[in-house]
C-alpha positions in Angstrom: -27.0 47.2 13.3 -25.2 43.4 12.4 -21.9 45.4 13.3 -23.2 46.6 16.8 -24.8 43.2 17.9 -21.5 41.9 17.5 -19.7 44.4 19.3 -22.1 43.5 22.1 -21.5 40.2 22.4 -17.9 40.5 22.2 -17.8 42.4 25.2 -20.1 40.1 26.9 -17.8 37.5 26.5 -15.3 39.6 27.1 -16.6 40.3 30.7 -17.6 36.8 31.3 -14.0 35.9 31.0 -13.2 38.6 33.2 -15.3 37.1 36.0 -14.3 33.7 35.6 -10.4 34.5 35.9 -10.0 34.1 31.8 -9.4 37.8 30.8 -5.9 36.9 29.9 -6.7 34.1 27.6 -6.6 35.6 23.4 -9.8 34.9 22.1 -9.1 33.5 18.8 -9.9 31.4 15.7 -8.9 27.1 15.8 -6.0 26.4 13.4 -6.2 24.5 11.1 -5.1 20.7 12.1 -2.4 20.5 9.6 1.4 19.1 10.7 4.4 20.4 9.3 5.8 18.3 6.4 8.8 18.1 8.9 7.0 16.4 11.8 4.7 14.5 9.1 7.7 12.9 7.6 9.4 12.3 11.0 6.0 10.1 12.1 6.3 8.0 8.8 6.6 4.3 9.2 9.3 4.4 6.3 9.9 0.7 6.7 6.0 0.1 6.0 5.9 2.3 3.4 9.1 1.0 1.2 7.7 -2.2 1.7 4.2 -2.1 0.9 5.2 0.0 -2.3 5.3 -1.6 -5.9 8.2 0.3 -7.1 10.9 1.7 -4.8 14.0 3.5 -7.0 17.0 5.3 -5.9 17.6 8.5 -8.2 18.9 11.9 -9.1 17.1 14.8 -9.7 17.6 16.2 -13.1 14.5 18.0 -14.0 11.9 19.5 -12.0 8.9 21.6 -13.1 5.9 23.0 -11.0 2.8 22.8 -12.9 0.9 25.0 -9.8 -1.6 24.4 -7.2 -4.7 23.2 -6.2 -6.6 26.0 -4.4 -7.3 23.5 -1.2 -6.1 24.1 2.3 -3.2 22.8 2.4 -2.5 23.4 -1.2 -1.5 20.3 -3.5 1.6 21.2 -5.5 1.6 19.6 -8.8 4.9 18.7 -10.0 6.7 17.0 -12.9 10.1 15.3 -11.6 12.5 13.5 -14.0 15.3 11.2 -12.6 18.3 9.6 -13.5 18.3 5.9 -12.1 20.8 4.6 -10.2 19.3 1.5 -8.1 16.0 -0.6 -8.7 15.1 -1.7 -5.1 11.9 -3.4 -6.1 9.7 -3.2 -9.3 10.7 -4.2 -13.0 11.6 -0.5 -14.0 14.6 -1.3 -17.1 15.1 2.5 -18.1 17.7 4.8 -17.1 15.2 7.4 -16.2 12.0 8.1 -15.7 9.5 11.1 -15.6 7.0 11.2 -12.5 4.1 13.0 -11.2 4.5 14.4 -7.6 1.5 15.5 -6.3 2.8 17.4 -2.7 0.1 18.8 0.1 1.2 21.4 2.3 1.3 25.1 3.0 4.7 25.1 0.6 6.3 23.1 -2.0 8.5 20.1 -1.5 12.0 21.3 -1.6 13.5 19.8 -4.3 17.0 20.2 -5.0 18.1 19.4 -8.7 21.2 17.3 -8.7 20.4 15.6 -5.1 19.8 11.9 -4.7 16.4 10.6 -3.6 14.7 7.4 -2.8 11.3 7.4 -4.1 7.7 5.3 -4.2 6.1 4.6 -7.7 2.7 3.9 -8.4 1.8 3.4 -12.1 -2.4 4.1 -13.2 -2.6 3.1 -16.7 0.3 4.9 -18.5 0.8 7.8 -15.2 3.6 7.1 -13.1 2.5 9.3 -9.7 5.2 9.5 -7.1 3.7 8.2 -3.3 6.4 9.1 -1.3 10.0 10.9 -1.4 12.8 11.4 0.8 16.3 12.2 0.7 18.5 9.4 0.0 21.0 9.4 3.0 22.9 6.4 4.4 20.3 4.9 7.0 17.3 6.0 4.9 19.3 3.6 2.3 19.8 0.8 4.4 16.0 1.0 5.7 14.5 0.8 2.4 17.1 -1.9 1.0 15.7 -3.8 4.0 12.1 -3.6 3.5 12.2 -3.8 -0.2 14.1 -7.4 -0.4 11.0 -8.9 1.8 7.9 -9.9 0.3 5.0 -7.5 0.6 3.5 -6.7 4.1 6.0 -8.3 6.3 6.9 -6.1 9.4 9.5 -5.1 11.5 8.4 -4.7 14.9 11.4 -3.7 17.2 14.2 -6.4 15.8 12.1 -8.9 14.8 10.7 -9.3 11.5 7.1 -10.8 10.9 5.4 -12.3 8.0 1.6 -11.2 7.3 0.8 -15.6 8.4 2.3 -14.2 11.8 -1.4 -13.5 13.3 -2.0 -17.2 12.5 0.3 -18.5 15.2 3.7 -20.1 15.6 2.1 -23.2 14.1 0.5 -22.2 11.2 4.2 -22.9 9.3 5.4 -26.2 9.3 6.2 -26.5 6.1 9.6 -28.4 4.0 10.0 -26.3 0.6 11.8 -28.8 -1.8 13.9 -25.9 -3.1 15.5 -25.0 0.4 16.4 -21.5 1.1 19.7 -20.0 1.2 20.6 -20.3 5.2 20.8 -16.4 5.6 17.3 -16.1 4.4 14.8 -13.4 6.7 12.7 -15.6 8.2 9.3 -14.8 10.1 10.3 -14.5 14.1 6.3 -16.0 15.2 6.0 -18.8 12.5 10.0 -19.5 10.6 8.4 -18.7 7.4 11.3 -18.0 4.9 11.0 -14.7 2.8 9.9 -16.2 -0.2 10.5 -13.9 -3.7 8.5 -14.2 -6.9 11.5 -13.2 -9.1 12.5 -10.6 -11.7 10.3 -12.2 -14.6 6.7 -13.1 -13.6 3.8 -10.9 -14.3 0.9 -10.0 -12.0 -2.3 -8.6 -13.4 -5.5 -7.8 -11.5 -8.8 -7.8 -12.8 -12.3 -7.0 -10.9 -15.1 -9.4 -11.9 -18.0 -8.3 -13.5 -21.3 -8.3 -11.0 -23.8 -10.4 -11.7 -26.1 -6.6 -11.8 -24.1 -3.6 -12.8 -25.7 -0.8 -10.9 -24.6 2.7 -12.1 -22.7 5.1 -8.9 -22.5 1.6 -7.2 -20.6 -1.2 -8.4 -18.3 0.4 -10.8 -15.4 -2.0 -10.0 -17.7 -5.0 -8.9 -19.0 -7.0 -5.9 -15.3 -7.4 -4.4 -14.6 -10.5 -6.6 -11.0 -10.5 -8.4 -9.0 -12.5 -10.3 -5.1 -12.5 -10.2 -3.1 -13.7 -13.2 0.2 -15.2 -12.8 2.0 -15.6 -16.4 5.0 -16.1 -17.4 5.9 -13.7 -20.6 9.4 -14.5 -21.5 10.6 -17.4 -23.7 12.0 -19.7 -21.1 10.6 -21.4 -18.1 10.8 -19.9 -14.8 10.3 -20.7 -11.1 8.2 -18.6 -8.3 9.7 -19.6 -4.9 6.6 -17.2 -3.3 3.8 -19.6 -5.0 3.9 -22.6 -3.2 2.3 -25.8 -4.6 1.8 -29.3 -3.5 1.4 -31.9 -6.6 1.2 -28.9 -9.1 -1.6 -27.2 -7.4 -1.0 -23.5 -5.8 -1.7 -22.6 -2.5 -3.0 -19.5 -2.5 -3.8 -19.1 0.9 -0.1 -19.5 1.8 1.4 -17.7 -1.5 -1.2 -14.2 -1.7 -1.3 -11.4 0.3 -4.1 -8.8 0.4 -3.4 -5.0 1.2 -6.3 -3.2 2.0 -6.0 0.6 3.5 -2.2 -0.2 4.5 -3.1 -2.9 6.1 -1.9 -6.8 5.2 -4.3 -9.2 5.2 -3.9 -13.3 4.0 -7.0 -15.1 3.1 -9.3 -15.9 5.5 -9.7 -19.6 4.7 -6.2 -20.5 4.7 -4.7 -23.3 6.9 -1.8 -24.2 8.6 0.8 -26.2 6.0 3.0 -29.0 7.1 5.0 -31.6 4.9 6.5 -31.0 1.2 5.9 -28.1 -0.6 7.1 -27.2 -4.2 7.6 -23.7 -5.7 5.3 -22.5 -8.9 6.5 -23.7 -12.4 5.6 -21.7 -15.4 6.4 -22.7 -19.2 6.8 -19.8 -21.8 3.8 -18.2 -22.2 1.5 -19.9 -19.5 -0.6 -18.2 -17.3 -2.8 -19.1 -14.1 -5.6 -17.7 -12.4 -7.1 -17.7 -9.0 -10.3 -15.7 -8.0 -10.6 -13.4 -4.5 -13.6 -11.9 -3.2 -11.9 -8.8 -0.7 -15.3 -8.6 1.4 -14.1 -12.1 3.1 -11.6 -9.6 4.4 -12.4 -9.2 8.4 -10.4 -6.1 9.6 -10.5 -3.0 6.6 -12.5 0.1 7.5 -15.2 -0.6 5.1 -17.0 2.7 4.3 -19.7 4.4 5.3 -21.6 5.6 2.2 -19.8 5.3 -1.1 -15.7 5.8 -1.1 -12.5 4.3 -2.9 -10.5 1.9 -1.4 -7.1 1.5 -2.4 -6.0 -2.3 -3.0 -2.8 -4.6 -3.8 -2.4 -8.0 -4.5 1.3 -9.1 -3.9 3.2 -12.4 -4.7 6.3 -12.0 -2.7 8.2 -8.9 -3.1 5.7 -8.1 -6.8 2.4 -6.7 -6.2 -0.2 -4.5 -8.0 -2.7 -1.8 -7.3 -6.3 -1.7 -8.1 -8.4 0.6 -6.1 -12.8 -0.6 -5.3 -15.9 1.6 -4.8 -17.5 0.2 -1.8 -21.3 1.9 -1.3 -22.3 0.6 1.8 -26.0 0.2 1.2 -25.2 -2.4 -1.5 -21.8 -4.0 -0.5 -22.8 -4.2 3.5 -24.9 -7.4 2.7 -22.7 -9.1 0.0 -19.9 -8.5 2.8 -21.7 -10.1 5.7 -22.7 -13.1 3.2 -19.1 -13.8 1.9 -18.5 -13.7 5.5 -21.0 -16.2 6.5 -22.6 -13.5 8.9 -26.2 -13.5 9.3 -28.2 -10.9 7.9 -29.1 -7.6 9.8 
């Protein structure tokens, strides 16, 4: 009886095509929206993504090992990948080689070719090393992510210009006189003449949420957006961070820290323009500083609807690190709009 009812609506939609001039048009199921990996990668802002990435290497192939899929739609290809190093383009990677996770969404695996050079994007959560992203390394590809990955963290290049995250603020929201001058073929910002300012080969960033004042279980897992970020210097000798800028020993954050928040950049809200003498951050053996940022200041991210995981970095020049948050909207909504200084709704 179920099979005949839906013969008979079949042909009653059949025939209403047929009076409205659509009898030639198949009748079928949507697709599903899912882009080739081909027309995916060719839509990639690669320049974004080298440079928003903590570790970018250049590598051969010399393992790889499928561990299967994930019975989604696209499937997610789990793979273990080994390469041989050849070029650190950002991060503070000192092996030869290094075994990553590739986790690869799409109707088929990524085509791999053992032997073949690739540039790659590292994240590291606790002791897993995932690959982001993973492309062949030929020559422009090369000289695109050598570019992006020599600026500090959430500059831009927007047609031949290059801007600094401080470029929002206006052409006069850098005035400033570094005592260390930089070298004259610097990148510099093309809206405000900020100088690419590095943090160096030998500082350490960590990132660590703040406990709430009222941990409420499936809410605040990671905190009421507070963080602190910790500078220190680990080796034996003193060293100098160009990207922390300080005026009579005292960093300024708001013109040294950089927020990344669903792609996005982001500088702290409160920060203000900076005119006269500035000195770069000095750390003795050992030392360490810390500053405290609450990311719900941040006007601009998608906050969530509901509860969701938003994916976080904190960079100092060219070194940043990750550390995702679990925003529920019922309880981080009104903290938000206070650290804001909105009223209440």
């Amino acid at each position: 009886m179920t099979r005949l009812f839906s013969s008979l609506i079949l042909a009653l939609v059949t025939m209403m095509a047929v009076q409205i001039g659509l009898a030639d048009v198949a009748i079928t199921a949507r697709p599903l929206p899912h882009r080739p990996a081909s027309e995916a990668e060719a839509a990639t802002d690669w320049f974004r993504v080298w440079n928003q990435a903590s570790v970018v290497i250049i590598g051969e192939l010399t393992k790889f090992d499928n561990r299967g899929a994930a019975r989604s739609l696209p499937p997610i290809y789990m793979n273990d990948l080994e390469f041989k190093i050849e070029r650190v383009l950002r991060g503070q990677i000192k092996e030869k080689s290094i075994g990553v996770h590739h986790a690869h969404r799409s109707m088929e695996n990524f085509p791999y070719r053992i032997g073949a050079k690739y540039i790659l994007s590292i994240s590291t959560t606790g002791d897993r090393k995932s690959v982001g992203v993973i492309r062949l390394a030929e020559e422009d590809a090369i000289a695109e992510a050598e570019l992006a990955a020599a600026l500090p963290v959430g500059w831009e290049r927007r047609g031949d210009e290059i801007h600094s995250p401080w470029a929002v603020r206006g052409k006069d929201f850098w005035r400033a006189e570094p005592a260390q001058r930089p070298a004259e073929d610097v990148r510099r910002c093309a809206i405000t003449g900020r100088p690419a300012l590095i943090a160096g080969d030998e500082l350490k960033l960590t990132i660590k949420p703040v406990e709430p004042k009222e941990s409420i279980q499936w809410t605040n897992p990671d905190g009421d957006g507070e963080f602190d970020i910790i500078l220190s210097n680990p080796t034996d000798k003193p060293i100098t961070v160009p990207a922390v800028l300080t005026r009579e020993g005292v960093p300024i954050w708001g013109h040294s820290l950089v927020i990344l928040a669903g792609g996005d950049p982001y500088t702290m809200p409160d920060a203000e323009p900076l005119r006269g003498k500035v000195e770069s951050l000095k750390l003795e053996p050992g030392q360490s500083i810390t500053t405290r940022f609450n990311v719900l200041k941040l006007d601009g991210p998608a906050w969530p609807r509901g509860g969701y995981r938003i994916d976080l970095s904190f960079a100092i020049g060219e070194l940043s690190a990750e550390h995702s948050f679990y925003y529920m909207s019922r309880h981080h909504d009104p903290l938000r709009r206070k650290a804001q200084g909105l009223p209440e709704e």
